[in-house]
C-alpha positions, -999 to +999 in steps of 0.1 A: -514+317+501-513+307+465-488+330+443-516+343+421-535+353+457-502+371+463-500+389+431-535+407+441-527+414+473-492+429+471-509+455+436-537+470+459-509+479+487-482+489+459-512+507+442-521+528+475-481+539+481-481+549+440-513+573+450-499+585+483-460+592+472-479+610+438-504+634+459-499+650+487-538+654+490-531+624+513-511+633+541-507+607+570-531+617+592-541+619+630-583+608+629-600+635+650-637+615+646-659+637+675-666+598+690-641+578+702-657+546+686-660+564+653-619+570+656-609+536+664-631+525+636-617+547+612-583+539+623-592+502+615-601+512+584-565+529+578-547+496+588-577+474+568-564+492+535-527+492+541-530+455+543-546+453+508-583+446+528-602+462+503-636+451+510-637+452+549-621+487+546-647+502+523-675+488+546-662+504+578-660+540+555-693+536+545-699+528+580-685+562+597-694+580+561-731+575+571-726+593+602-700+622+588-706+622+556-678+647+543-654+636+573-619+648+561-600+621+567-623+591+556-632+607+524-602+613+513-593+574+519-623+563+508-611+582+474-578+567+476-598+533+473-620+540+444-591+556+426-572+517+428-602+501+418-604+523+388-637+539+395-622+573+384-656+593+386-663+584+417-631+593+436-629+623+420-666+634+430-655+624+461-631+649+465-644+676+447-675+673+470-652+676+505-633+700+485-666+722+482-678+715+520-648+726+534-652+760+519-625+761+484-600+768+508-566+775+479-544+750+494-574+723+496-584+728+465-549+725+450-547+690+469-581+678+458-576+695+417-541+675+418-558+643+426-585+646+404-559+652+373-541+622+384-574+606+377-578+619+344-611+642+353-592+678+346-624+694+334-640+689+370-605+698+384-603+728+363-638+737+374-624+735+411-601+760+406-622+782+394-650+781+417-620+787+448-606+813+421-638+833+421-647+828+456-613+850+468-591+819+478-565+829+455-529+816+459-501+816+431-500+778+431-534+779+425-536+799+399-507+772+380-526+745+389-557+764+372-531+769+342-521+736+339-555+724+337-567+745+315-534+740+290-542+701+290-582+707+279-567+729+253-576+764+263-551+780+261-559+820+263-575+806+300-537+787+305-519+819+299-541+838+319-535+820+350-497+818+340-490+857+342-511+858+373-491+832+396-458+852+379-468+879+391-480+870+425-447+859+427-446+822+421-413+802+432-402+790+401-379+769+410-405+744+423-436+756+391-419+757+357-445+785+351-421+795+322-420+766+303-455+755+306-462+799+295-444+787+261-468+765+248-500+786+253-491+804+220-476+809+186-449+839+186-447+860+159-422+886+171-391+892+192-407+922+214-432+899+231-427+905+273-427+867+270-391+868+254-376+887+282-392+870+310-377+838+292-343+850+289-344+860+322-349+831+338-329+806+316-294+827+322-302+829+363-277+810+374-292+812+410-317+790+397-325+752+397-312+733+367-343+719+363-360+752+361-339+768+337-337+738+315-374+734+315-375+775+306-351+772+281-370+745+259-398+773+262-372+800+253-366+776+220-400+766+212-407+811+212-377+812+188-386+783+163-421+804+163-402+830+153-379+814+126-352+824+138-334+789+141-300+797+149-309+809+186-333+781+187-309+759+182-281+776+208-308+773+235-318+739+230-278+730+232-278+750+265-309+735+277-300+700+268-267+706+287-284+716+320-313+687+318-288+660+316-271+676+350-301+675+366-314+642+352-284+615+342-291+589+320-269+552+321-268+543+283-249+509+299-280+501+321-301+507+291-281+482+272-282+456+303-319+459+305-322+455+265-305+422+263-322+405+288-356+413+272-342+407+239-334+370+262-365+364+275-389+336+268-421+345+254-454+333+270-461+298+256-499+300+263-517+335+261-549+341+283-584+335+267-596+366+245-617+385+257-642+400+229-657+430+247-628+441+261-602+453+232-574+471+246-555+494+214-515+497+221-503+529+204-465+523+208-433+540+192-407+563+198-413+596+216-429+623+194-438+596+169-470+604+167-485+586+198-505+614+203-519+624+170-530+586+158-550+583+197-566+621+192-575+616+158-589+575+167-609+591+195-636+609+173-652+574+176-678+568+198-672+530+209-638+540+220-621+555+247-589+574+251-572+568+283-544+589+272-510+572+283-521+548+311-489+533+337-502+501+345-482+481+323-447+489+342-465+486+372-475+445+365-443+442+349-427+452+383-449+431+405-445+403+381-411+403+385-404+414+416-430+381+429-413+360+402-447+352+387-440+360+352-450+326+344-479+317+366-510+314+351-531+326+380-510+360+386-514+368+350-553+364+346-552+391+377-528+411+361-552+413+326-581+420+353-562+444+368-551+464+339-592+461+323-604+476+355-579+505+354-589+512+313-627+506+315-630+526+346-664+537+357-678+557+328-701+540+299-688+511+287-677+506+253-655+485+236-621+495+224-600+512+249-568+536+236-535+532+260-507+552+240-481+552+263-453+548+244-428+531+269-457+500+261-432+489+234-412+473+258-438+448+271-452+434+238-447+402+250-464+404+283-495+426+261-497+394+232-500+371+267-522+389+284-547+402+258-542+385+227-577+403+214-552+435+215-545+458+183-511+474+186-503+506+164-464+510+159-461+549+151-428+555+131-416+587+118-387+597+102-359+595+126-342+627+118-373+647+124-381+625+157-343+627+170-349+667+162-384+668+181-373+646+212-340+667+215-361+697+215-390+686+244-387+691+279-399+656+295-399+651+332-403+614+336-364+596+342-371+569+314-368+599+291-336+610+303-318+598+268-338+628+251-310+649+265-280+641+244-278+635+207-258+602+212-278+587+237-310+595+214-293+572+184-290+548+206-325+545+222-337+546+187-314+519+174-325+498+202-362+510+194-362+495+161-345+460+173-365+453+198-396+457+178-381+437+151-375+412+173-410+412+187-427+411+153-404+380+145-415+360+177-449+371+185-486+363+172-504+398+178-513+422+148-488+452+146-504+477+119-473+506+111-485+541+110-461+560+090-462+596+101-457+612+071-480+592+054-510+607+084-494+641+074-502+636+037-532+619+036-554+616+073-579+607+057-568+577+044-545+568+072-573+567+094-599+547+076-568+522+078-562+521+111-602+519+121-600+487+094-573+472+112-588+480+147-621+463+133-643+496+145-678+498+131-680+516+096-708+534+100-696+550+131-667+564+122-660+603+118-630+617+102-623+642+124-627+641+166-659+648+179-664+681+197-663+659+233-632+644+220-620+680+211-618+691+243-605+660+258-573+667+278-537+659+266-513+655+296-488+644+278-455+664+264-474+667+229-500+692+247-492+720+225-482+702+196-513+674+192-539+707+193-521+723+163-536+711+128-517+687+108-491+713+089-467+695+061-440+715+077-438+691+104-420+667+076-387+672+072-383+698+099-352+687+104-332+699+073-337+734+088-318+728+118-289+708+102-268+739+097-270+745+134-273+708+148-252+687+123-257+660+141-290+650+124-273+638+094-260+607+108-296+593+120 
C-alpha cells in the first residue's frame, strides 16, 4: 500500500477513536437487530468502519437503515461516519431525529445535544434540550447542557436560567463547573448578588476537586473585576492559578524541546497547487489576542464561513508524523483534502473559510505547503494586557496549561514571537498583523483592511456581523468576552492590576 494510501486510511480510523473517546453518545454496543441477518450485517458494518472501510460500511447502513430506519445502534454509527466526512448537518439530523423517536429521554438527549455541539450545530442542540425540557424529562445535567448551549449562541438570561436550575436540582459540581460557566452569563454590579456567595462557597471547599474550584474561582474573579474591586480579583486569580496548575502541570522544558525542533525543521520545498475556490483564512496569535473578535467581526460577510477554532491541523500534523510522511507528496494532497472537507462541510458553499484556532501558529509551514491560496491574520496585542487576560481565563485544553503561572506565560509568549519571526523570514505566504488596539480604536478601518488583504468582494462587505452571524455560537474561552461591544477599557487593562500583580511590568 502506497504511503499516501496509508495516510487516508489510518485518519478515517484515528478520526472514528477522536469521536468515540470525545462522546459518550457512542458507547460500544451489543446489536439487538429483531433478524439475525440484519445483526450480523450490522456487525459487519461495525468492523467495515473500524478498518477505515468507509464506503462498504455506509452501504450496509443504508442497507439495514431501509428496513429500521431510526435503529439505535446503526444510526448512531451512521452519524459517526458523516461527522468524519465532514457532512456536519447531516450527522447531526441524524441524531436529533433518533433523539426525537426514542421519546427525549434526558439522558439521550444529553448524548445526542453533546454530539451535535461537537459538530458545531448548537442551535439544533439547544433546541433538543428544550423540546426534552418541556416534555418533563428533566435532569440536572440536562439542564447544564441546555446552559451551555445556550451561553455559546449568546443568550445568556436562557444560560443563567438553566444554571440555577441544575444548582438547585443538585448538580455534582465536581464533574459540571456550573459555577464558572454561571460567571459569564452577566455583568455584576454589586457585592449582595446570591451569585457572590454561592462562588465563595464553592472556591474555599476544600472537599472539592481542584479543577472545580479553580474553574469557580476564575468566575469568583471575573464577578469581582465587574465589580471594580481589583484587589480581591486579583487574590482569587493568585488562588485560582495556584490550584489549576495542581490539577493541570505544564513542562516549560518539553515546550522548549518541542520549540527547537520546529524552529529546525526544513520547510516544504514544493507547496501543493492553489486552489482558487477553496481559501482557507488562519487567524493565529497568542491566546486572548483577539482571535475571536477579528473571526466574529470578518463573519458579517456573506461568502465566508466561520468555523470557529477547527482541530484538524494537530490532527494531520500527528498522522504526518507519526507515518513519517511529512514529505511525501501524495499524503499531503490527502491531508489538504482532508482538512477542505472538514471546513467546507455540508452547508452552502462559499469561498473563504475562517479557522481561528490559535494553536495554528505552530504549523505555518505545513499551512504555506498545503494551501498556499491561504490568508493568515497574526492577532497581536499588547503583551501586558494579553499576559493579564490569559492569567485570568480558565482554559481546559492541556496545551494551555502555561496560562497558569506568570513565568511560564513570558515564556510561551517569548517563544510566540520567535517562532513567528522565524516563519515570516522563511516562508512565502501573506501574514497581514492585526494590532488589537488598533481594532479597539478604529474597527472600522481595521476591518476594511483585513477584507482588502483577504481579497473579499467590496460590495459585499458589512461593517458589523449580520444578524445570522450574531447569533452564531462561540465555544471558545472568549464566550463572554467576544459578545461584549468593543470598550477602550479593554486597552491597557493591565496598569490596574499592577499594584496587585507586579508582575506585569516585566512583559
Amino acid at each position: 500500500m502506497p504511503a499516501s494510501m496509508q495516510f487516508k486510511r489510518r485518519s478515517m480510523l484515528q478520526r472514528r477513536h477522536l469521536s468515540h473517546d470525545q462522546d459518550p453518545a457512542f458507547p460500544e454496543v451489543t446489536p439487538t437487530l429483531p433478524h439475525p441477518d440484519m445483526a450480523e450485517r450490522f456487525r459487519s458494518a461495525q468492523t467495515l468502519w473500524q478498518q477505515g472501510q468507509v464506503g462498504p460500511a455506509h452501504a450496509l447502513l443504508d442497507d439495514i437503515l431501509a428496513h429500521h430506519p431510526m435503529h439505535p445502534e446503526a444510526v448512531p454509527l451512521l452519524a459517526k461516519l458523516f461527522q468524519s466526512q465532514g457532512k456536519l448537518n447531516a450527522a447531526s439530523q441524524l441524531m436529533a431525529d433518533l433523539c426525537r423517536h426514542s421519546g427525549l429521554e434526558a439522558a439521550t438527549t444529553v448524548h445526542s445535544a453533546r454530539f451535535i455541539q461537537q459538530c458545531q450545530r448548537q442551535r439544533l442542540a439547544a433546541t433538543l434540550c428544550e423540546e426534552a425540557l418541556a416534555s418533563g424529562k428533566v435532569s440536572a445535567e440536562l439542564h447544564v447542557l441546555a446552559g451551555n448551549l445556550a451561553r455559546e449562541l449568546g443568550e445568556f438570561d436562557r444560560a443563567r436560567a438553566h444554571y440555577i436550575e441544575a444548582l438547585e436540582a443538585g448538580v455534582d459540581l465536581d464533574t459540571n463547573f456550573v459555577l464558572g460557566a454561571l460567571a459569564a452569563t452577566r455583568r455584576y454590579t454589586d457585592r449582595t448578588d446570591p451569585d457572590f456567595a454561592r462562588f465563595i462557597t464553592q472556591f474555599e471547599n476544600s472537599a472539592a476537586s481542584l479543577h472545580a474550584r479553580a474553574v469557580t474561582g476564575f468566575g469568583l474573579a471575573k464577578a469581582y473585576d465587574d465589580i471594580g474591586d481589583y484587589a480581591d480579583a486579583a487574590q482569587t486569580l493568585h488562588t485560582a492559578n495556584r490550584l489549576s496548575k495542581q490539577a493541570q502541570p505544564w513542562s516549560r522544558e518539553a515546550w522548549g524541546y518541542w520549540l527547537e525542533a520546529r524552529l529546525r525543521a526544513r520547510t516544504f520545498e514544493t507547496p501543493l497547487p492553489p486552489a482558487p475556490d477553496f481559501v482557507p483564512i488562519f487567524i493565529v496569535g497568542l491566546p486572548r489576542s483577539g482571535t475571536t473578535l477579528a473571526a466574529t467581526r470578518l463573519a458579517g460577510h456573506p461568502d465566508l464561513r466561520d468555523r470557529g477554532e477547527l482541530p484538524m491541523l494537530d490532527f494531520i500534523v500527528e498522522r504526518l508524523q507519526s507515518g513519517n510522511l511529512l514529505r511525501d507528496a501524495g499524503a499531503l494532497r490527502q491531508a489538504a483534502e482532508l482538512y477542505r472537507v472538514h471546513a467546507v462541510q455540508d452547508d452552502p458553499r462559499v469561498r473563504w473559510y475562517i479557522d481561528k484556532n490559535p494553536n495554528n501558529f505552530r504549523y505555518l509551514d505545513l499551512i504555506a505547503a498545503l494551501f498556499p491560496q491561504a490568508r493568515i491574520i497574526h492577532c497581536r496585542r499588547d503583551p501586558r494586557d494579553t499576559a493579564l487576560s490569559i492569567w485570568s481565563q480558565s482554559f481546559a485544553h492541556p496545551q494551555y496549561g502555561f496560562a497558569s503561572d506568570l513565568d511560564d506565560i513570558a515564556d510561551f509568549i517569548r517563544s510566540h514571537d520567535r517562532l513567528m519571526q522565524h516563519w515570516q523570514q522563511r516562508l512565502r505566504v501573506p501574514v497581514h498583523g492585526l494590532n488589537y488596539e488598533a481594532m479597539v480604536a478604529d474597527p472600522v478601518a481595521a476591518l476594511g483592511a483585513l477584507r482588502d488583504f483577504i481579497g473579499l468582494p467590496a460590495s459585499a462587505a458589512k461593517t458589523t456581523p449580520s444578524a445570522t452571524t450574531a447569533t452564531a455560537a462561540i465555544s471558545s474561552a472568549s464566550v463572554w468576552q467576544a459578545r461584549q461591544p468593543i470598550y477602550g477599557t479593554s486597552v491597557g487593562r493591565w496598569k490596574t492590576y499592577l499594584p496587585y500583580v507586579p508582575e506585569l511590568a516585566r512583559f
